[in-house]
MOPAC internal coordinates of N, CA, C and O (Angstrom, degrees):
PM7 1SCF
backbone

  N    0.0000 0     0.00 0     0.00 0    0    0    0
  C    1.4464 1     0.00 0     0.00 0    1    0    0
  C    1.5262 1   110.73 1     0.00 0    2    1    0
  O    1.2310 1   125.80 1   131.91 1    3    2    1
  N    1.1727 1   106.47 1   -48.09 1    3    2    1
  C    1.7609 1   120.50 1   159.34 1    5    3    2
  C    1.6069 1   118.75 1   -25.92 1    6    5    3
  O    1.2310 1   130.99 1   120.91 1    7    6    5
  N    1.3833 1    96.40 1   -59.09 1    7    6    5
  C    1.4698 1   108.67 1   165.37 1    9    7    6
  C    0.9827 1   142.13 1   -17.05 1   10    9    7
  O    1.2310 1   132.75 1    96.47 1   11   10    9
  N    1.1580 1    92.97 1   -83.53 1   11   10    9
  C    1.6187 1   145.80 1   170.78 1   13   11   10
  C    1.7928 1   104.54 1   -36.47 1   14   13   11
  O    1.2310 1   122.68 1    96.21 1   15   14   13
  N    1.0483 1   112.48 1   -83.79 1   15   14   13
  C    1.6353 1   165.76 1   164.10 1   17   15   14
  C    2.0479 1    76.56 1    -0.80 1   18   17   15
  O    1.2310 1   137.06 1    89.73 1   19   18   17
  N    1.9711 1    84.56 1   -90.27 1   19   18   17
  C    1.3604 1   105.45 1   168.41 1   21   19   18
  C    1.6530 1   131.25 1   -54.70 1   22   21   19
  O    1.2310 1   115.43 1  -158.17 1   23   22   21
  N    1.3040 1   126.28 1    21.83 1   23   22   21
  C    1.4365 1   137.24 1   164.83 1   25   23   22
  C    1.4789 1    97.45 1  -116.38 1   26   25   23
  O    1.2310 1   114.97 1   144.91 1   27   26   25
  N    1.3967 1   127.13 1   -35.09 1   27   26   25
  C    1.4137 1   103.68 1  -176.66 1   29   27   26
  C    1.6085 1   112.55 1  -104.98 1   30   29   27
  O    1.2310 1   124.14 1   179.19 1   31   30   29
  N    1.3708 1   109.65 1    -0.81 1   31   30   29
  C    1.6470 1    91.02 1   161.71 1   33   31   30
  C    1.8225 1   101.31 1   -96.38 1   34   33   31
  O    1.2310 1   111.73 1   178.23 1   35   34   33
  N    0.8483 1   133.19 1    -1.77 1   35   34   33
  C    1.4333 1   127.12 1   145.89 1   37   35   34
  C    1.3514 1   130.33 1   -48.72 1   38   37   35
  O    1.2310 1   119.16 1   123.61 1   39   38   37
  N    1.4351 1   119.21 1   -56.39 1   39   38   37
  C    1.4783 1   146.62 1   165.55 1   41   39   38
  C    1.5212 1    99.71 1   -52.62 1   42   41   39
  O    1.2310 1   116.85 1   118.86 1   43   42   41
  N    1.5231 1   123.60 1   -61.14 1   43   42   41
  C    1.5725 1   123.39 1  -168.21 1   45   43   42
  C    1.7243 1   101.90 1   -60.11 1   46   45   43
  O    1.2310 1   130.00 1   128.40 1   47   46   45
  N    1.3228 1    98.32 1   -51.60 1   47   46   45
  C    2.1606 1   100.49 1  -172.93 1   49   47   46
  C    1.9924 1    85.94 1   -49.47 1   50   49   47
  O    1.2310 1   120.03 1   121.73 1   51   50   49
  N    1.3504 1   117.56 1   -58.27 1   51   50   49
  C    1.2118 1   122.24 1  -158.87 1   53   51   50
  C    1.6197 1   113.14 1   -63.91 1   54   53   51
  O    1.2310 1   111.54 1   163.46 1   55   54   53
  N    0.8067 1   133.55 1   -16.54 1   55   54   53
  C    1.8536 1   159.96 1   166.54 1   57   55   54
  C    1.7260 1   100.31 1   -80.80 1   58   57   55
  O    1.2310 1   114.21 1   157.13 1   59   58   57
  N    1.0259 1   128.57 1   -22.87 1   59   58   57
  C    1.4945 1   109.68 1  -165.29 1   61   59   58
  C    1.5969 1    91.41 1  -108.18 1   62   61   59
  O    1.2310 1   121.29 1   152.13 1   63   62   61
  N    1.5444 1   115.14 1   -27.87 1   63   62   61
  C    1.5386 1   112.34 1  -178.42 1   65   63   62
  C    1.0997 1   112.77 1   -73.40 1   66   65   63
  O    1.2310 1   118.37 1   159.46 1   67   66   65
  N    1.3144 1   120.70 1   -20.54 1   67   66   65
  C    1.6875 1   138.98 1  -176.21 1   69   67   66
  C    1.5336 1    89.43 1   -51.50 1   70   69   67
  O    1.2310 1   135.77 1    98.43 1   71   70   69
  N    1.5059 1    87.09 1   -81.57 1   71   70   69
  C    1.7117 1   114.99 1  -164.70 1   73   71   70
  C    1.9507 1    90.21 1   -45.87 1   74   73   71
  O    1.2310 1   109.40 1   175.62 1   75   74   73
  N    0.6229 1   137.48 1    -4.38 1   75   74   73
  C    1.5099 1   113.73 1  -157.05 1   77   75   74
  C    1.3587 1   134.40 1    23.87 1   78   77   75
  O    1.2310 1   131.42 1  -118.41 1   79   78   77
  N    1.6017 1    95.56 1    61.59 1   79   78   77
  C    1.4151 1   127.21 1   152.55 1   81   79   78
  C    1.7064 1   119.80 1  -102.26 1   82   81   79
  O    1.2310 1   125.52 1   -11.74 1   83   82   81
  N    1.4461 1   106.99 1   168.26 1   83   82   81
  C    1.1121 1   115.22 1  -167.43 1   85   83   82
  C    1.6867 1   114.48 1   -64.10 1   86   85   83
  O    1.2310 1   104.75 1   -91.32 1   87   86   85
  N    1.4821 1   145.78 1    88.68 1   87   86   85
  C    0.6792 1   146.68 1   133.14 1   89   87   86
  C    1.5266 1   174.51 1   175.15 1   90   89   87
  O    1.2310 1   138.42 1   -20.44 1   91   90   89
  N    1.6136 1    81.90 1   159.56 1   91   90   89
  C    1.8468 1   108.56 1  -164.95 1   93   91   90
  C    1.6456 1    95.97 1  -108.66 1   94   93   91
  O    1.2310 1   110.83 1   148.55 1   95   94   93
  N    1.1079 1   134.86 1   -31.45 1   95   94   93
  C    1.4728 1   112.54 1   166.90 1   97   95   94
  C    1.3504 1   114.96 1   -67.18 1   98   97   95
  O    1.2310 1   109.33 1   135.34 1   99   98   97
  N    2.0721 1   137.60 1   -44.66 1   99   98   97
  C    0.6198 1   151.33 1   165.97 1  101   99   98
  C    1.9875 1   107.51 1   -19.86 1  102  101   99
  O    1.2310 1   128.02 1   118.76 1  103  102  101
  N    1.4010 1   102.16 1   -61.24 1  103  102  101
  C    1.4945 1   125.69 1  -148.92 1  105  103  102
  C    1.6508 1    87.15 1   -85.37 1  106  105  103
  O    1.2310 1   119.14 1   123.40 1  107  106  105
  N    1.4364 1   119.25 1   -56.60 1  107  106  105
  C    1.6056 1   113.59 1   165.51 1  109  107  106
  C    0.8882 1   134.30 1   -31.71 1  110  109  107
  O    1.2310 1   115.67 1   118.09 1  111  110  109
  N    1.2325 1   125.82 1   -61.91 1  111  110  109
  C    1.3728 1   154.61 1   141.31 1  113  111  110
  C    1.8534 1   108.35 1    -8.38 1  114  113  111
  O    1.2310 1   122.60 1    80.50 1  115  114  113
  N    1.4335 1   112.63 1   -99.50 1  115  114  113
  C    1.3816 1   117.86 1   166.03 1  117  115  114
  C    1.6563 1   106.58 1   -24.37 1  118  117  115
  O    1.2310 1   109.23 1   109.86 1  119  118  117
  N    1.5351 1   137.79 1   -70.14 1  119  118  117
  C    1.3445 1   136.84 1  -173.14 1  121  119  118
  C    1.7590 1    87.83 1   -40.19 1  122  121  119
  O    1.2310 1   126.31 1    96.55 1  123  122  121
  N    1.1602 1   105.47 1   -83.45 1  123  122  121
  C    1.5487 1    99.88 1  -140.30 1  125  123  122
  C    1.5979 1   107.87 1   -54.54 1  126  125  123
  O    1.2310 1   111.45 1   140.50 1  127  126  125
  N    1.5033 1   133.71 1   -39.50 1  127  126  125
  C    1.2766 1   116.05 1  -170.96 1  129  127  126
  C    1.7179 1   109.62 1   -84.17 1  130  129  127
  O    1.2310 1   125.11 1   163.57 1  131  130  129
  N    1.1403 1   107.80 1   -16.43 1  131  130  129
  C    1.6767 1   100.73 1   165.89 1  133  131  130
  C    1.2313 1   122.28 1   -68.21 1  134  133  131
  O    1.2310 1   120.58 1   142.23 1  135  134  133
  N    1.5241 1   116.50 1   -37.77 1  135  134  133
  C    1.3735 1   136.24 1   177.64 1  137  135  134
  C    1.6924 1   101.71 1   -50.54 1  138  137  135
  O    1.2310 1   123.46 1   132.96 1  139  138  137
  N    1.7116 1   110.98 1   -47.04 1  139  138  137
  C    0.9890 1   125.51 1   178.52 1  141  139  138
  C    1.5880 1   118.40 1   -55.41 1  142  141  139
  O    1.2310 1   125.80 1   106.11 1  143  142  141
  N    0.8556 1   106.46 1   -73.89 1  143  142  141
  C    1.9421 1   121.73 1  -172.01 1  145  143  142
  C    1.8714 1    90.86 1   -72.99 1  146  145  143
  O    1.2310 1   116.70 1   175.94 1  147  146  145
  N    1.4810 1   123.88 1    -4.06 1  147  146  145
  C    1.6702 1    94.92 1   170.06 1  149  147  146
  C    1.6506 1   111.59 1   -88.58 1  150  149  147
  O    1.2310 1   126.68 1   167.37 1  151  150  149
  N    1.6536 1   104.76 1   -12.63 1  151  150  149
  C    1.5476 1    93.51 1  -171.01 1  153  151  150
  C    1.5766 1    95.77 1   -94.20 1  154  153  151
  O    1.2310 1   118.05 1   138.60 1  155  154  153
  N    1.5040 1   121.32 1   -41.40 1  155  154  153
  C    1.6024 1   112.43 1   148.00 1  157  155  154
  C    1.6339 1   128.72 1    -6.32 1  158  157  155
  O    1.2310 1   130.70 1   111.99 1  159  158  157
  N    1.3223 1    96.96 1   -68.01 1  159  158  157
  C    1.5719 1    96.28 1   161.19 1  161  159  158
  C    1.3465 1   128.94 1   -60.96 1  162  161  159
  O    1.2310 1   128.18 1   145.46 1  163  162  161
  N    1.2290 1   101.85 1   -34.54 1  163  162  161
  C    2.1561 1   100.28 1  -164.68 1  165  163  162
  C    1.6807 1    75.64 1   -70.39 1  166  165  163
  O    1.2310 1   114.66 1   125.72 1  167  166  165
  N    0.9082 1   127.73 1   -54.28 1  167  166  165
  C    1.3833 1   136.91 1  -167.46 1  169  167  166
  C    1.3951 1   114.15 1   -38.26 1  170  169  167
  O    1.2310 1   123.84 1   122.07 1  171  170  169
  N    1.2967 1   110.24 1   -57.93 1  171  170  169
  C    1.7069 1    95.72 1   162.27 1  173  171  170
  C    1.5038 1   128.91 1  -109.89 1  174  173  171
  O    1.2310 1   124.37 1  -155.13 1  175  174  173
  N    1.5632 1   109.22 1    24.87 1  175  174  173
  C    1.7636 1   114.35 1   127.33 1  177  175  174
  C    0.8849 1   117.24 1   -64.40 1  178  177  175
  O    1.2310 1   104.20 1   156.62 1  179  178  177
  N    1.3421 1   146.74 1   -23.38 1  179  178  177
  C    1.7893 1   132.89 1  -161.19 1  181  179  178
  C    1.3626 1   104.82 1  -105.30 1  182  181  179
  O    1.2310 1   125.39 1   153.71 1  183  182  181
  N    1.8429 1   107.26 1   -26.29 1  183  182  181
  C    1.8712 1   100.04 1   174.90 1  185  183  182
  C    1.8772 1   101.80 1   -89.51 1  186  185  183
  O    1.2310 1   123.36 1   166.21 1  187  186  185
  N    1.6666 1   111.16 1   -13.79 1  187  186  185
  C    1.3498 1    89.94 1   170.54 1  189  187  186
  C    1.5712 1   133.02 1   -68.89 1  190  189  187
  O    1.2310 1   131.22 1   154.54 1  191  190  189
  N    1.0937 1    95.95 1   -25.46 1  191  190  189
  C    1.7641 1   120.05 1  -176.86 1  193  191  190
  C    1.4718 1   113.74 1  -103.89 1  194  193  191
  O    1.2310 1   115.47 1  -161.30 1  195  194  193
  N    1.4397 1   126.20 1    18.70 1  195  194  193
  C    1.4708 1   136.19 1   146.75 1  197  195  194
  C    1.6204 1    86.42 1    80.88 1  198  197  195
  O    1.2310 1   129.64 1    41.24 1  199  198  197
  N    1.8779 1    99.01 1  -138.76 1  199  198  197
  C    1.2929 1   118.50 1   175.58 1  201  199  198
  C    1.5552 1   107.67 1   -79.25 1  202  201  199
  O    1.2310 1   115.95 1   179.03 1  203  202  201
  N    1.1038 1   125.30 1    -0.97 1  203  202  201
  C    1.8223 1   116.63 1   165.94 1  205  203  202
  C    1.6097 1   109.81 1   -74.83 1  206  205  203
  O    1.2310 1   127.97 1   147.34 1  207  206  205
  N    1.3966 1   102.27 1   -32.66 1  207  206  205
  C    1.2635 1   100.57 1   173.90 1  209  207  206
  C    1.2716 1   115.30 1   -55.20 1  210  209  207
  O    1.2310 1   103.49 1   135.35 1  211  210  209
  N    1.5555 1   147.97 1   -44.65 1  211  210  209
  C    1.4693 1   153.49 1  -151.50 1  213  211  210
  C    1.4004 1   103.44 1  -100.87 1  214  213  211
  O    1.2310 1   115.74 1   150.69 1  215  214  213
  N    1.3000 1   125.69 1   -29.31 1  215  214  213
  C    1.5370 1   126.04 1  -178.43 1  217  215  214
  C    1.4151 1   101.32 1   -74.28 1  218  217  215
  O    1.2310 1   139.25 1   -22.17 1  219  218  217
  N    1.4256 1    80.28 1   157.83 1  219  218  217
  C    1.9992 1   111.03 1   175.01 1  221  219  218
  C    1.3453 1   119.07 1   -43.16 1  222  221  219
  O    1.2310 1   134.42 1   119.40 1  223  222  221
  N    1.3790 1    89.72 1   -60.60 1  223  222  221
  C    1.8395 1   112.58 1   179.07 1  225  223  222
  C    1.6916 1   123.37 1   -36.79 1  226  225  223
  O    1.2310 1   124.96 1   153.90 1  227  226  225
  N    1.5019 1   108.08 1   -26.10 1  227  226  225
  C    1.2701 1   118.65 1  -166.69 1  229  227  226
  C    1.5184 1   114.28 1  -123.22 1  230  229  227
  O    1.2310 1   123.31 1   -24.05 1  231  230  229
  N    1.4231 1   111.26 1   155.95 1  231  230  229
  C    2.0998 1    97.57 1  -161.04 1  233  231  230
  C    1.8265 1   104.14 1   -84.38 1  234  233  231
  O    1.2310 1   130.49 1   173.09 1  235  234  233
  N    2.0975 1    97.37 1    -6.91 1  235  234  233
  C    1.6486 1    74.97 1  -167.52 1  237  235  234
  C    1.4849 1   114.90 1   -62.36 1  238  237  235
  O    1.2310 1   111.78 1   130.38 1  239  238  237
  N    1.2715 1   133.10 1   -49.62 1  239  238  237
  C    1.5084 1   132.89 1  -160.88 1  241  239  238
  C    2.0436 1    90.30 1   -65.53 1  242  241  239
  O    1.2310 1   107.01 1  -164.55 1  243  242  241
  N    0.9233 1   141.80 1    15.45 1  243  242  241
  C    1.3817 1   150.02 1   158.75 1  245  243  242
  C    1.7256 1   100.76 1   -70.70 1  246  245  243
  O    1.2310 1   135.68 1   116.86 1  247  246  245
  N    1.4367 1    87.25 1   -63.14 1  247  246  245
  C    1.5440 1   103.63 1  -157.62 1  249  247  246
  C    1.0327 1    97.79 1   -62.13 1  250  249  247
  O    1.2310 1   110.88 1   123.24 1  251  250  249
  N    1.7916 1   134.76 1   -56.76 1  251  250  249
  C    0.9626 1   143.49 1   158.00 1  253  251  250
  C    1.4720 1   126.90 1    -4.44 1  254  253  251
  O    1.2310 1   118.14 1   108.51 1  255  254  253
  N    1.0956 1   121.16 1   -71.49 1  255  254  253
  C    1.3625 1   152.03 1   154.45 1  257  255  254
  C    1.7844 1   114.11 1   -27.53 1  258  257  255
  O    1.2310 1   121.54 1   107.20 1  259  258  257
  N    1.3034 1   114.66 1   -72.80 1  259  258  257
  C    0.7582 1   125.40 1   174.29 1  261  259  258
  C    1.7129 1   123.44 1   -68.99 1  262  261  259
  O    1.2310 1   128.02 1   163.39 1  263  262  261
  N    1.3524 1   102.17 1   -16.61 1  263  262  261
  C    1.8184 1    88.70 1   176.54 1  265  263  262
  C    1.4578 1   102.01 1   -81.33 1  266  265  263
  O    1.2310 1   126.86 1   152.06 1  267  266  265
  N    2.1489 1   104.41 1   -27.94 1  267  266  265
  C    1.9165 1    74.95 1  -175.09 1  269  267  266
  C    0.8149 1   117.61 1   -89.19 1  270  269  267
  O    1.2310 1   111.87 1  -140.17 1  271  270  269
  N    1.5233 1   132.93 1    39.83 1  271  270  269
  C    1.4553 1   125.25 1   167.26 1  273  271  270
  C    1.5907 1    99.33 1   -87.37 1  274  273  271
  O    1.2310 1   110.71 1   148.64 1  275  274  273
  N    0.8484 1   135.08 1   -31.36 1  275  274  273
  C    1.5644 1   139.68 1   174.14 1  277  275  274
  C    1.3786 1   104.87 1   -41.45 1  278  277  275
  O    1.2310 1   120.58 1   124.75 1  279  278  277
  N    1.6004 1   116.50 1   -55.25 1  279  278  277
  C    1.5111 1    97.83 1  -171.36 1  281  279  278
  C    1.2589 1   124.42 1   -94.12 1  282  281  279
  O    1.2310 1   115.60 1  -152.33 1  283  282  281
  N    1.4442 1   125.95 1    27.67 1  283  282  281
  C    1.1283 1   150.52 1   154.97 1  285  283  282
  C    1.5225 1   132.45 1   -85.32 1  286  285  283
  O    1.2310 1   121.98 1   139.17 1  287  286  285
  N    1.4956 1   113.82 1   -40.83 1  287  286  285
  C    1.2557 1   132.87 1   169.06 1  289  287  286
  C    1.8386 1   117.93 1  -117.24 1  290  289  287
  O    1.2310 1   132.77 1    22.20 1  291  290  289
  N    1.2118 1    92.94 1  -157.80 1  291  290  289
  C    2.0130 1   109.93 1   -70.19 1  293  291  290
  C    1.5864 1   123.74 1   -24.84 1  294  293  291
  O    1.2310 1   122.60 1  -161.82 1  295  294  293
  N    1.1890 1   112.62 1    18.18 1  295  294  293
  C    1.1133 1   108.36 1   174.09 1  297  295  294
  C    2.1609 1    95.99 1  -151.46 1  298  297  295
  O    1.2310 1   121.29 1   -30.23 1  299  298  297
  N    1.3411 1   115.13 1   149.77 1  299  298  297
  C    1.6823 1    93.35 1   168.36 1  301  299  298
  C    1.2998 1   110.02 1   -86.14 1  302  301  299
  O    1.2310 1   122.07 1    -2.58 1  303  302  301
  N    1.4353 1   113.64 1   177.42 1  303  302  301
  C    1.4999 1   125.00 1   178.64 1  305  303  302
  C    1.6662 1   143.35 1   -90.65 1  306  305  303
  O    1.2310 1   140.58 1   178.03 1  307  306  305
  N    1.9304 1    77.68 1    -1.97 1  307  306  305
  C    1.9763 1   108.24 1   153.77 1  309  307  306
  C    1.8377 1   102.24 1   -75.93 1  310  309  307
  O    1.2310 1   127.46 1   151.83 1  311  310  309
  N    0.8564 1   103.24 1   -28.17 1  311  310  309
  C    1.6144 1   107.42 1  -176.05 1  313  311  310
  C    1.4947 1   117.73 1   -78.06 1  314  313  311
  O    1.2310 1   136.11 1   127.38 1  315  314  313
  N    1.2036 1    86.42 1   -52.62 1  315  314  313
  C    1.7267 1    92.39 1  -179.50 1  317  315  314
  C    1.5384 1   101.68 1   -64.39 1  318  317  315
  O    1.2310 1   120.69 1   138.57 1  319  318  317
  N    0.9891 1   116.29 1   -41.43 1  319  318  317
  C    1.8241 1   121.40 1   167.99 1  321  319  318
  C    1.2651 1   117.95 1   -24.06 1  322  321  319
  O    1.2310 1   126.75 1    97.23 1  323  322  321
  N    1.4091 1   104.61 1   -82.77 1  323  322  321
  C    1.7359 1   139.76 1   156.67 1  325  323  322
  C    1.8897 1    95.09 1   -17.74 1  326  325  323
  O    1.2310 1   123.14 1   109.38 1  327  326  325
  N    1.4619 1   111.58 1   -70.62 1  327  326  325
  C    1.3078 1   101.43 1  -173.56 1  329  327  326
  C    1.2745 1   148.56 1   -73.65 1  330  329  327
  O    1.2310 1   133.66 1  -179.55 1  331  330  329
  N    1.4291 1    91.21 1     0.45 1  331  330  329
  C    1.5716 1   100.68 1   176.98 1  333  331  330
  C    1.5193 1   106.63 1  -121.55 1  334  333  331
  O    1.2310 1   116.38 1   167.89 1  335  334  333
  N    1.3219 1   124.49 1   -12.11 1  335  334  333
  C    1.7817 1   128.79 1   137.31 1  337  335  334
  C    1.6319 1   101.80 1   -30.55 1  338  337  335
  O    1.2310 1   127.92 1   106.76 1  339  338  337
  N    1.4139 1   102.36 1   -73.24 1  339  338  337
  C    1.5077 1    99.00 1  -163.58 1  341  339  338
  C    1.5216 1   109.89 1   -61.08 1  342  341  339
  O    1.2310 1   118.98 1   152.85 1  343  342  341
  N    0.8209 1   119.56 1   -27.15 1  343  342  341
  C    1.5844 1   109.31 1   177.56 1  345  343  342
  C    1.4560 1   113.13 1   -90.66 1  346  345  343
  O    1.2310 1   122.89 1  -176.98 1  347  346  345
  N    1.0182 1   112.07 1     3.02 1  347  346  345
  C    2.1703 1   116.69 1   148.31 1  349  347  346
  C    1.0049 1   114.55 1   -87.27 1  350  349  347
  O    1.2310 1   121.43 1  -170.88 1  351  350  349
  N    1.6010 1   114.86 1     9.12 1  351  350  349
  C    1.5898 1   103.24 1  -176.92 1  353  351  350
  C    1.8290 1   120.05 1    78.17 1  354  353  351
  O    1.2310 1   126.21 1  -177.29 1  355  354  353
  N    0.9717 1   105.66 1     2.71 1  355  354  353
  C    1.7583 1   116.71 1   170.15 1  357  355  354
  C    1.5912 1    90.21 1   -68.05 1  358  357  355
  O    1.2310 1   134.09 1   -31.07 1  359  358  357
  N    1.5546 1    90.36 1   148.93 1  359  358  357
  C    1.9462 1   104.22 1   153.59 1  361  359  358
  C    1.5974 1   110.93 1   -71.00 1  362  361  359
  O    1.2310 1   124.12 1    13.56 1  363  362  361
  N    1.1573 1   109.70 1  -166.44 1  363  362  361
  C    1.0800 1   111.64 1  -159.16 1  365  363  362
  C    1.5416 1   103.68 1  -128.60 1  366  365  363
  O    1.2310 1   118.54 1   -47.22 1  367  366  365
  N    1.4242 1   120.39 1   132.78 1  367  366  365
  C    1.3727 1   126.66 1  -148.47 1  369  367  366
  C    1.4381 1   114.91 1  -107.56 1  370  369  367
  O    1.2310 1   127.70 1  -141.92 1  371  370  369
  N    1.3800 1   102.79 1    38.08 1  371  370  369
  C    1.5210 1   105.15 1  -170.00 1  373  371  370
  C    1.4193 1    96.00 1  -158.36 1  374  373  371
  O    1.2310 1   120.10 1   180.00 1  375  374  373

């Protein structure tokens, strides 16, 4: 469902840039909760597969690795937070 979820707010940010409409909350948005639910996942590949999961030998601690670089870049996901607060009209939390 995660999936899913995360292909169509991808598609929607990607539909509004089409149209040349506004969006960067759209596209924010998609980064941070996919970013979210992908290390979610590596996350329970590595407790599904015990200690194979964490060793070398095997791609999960790869996968692992590599999803949380997502919520770090290119921007982090306290940030992306921050930016789509402010564009609800929230103050600003920093």
């Amino acid at each position: 469902m995660k999936l899913e979820a995360a292909r169509l707010l991808t598609y929607r940010a990607a539909r509004l840039e089409q149209a040349g409409q506004p969006s960067g909350v759209a596209a924010t948005t998609a980064k941070c909760l996919t970013s979210e639910w992908a290390v979610e996942s590596a996350d329970f590949g590595i407790q599904v597969l015990g200690g194979y999961g964490y060793a070398e030998e095997f791609d999960m601690q790869r996968y692992w690795r590599d999803a949380r670089l997502y919520r770090i870049g290119p921007i982090s996901n306290e940030m992306a937070r921050n930016y789509v607060g402010e564009s609800l009209g929230l103050p600003r939390s920093f």
